[in-house]
C-alpha positions in Angstrom: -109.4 2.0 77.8 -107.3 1.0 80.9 -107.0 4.1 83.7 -103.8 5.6 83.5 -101.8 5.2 87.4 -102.0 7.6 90.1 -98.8 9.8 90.3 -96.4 8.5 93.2 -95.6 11.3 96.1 -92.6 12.0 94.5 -93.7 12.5 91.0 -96.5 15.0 92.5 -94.0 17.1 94.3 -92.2 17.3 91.1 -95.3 18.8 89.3 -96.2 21.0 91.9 -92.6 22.4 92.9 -91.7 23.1 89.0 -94.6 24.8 88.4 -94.8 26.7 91.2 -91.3 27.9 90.0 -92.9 28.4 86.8 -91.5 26.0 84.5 -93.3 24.7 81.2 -95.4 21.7 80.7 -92.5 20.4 78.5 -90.1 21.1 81.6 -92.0 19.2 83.6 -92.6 16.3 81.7 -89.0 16.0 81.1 -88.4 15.8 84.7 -91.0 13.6 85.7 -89.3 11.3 82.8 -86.2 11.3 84.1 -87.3 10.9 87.7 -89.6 7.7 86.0 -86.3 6.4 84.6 -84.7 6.5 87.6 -87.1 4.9 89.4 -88.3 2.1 87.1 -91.8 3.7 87.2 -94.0 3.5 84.1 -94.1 6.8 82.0 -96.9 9.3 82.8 -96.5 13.1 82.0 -99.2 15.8 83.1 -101.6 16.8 79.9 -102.2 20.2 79.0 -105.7 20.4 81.1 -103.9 19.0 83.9 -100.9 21.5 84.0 -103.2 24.5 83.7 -105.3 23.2 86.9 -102.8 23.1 88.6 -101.3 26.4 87.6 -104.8 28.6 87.5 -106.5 26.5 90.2 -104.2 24.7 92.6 -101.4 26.8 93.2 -103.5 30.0 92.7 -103.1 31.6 96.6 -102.3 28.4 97.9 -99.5 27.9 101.0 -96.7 25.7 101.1 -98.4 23.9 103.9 -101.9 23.8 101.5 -99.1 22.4 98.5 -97.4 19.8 100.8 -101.2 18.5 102.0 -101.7 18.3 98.2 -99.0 16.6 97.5 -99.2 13.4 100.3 -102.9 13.6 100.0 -104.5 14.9 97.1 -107.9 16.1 96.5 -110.4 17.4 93.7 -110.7 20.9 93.0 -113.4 21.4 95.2 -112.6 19.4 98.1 -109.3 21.1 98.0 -111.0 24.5 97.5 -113.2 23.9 100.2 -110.2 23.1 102.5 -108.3 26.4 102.5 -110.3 27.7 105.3 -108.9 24.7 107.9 -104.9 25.0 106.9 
């Protein structure tokens, strides 16, 4: 089984703004389709495990400055966790 692609910069800021704003997986998916579309990217859309990491984990108590970080750099869980002392 072949490793799905990174998300690009812009497909990451997607994930992270929508569901910040609270919108559903589905609502996501469907703009991170379109966005693909436009873009001539392959489709990817965030699984269910994914979605709620984000939600419980990522965006639990995190800044906008800890969000954007995430979103040009991204990092596990715990790396990410371990960085919210130094932003």
């Amino acid at each position: 089984m072949s490793r799905q692609r990174n998300y690009t910069k812009g497909e990451r800021a997607i994930i992270y703004l929508a569901i910040a704003a609270g919108e559903s997986r589905d609502g996501v998916n469907t703009a991170l389709a379109i966005e693909q579309q436009k873009t001539g990217m392959s489709p990817r859309e965030v699984p269910k495990a994914s979605y709620d990491l984000v939600k419980n984990q990522y965006l639990n108590k995190a800044t906008f400055k800890q969000i954007w970080k995430q979103v040009m750099h991204p990092k596990s869980l715990g790396e990410f966790n371990d960085g919210k002392k130094s932003y």
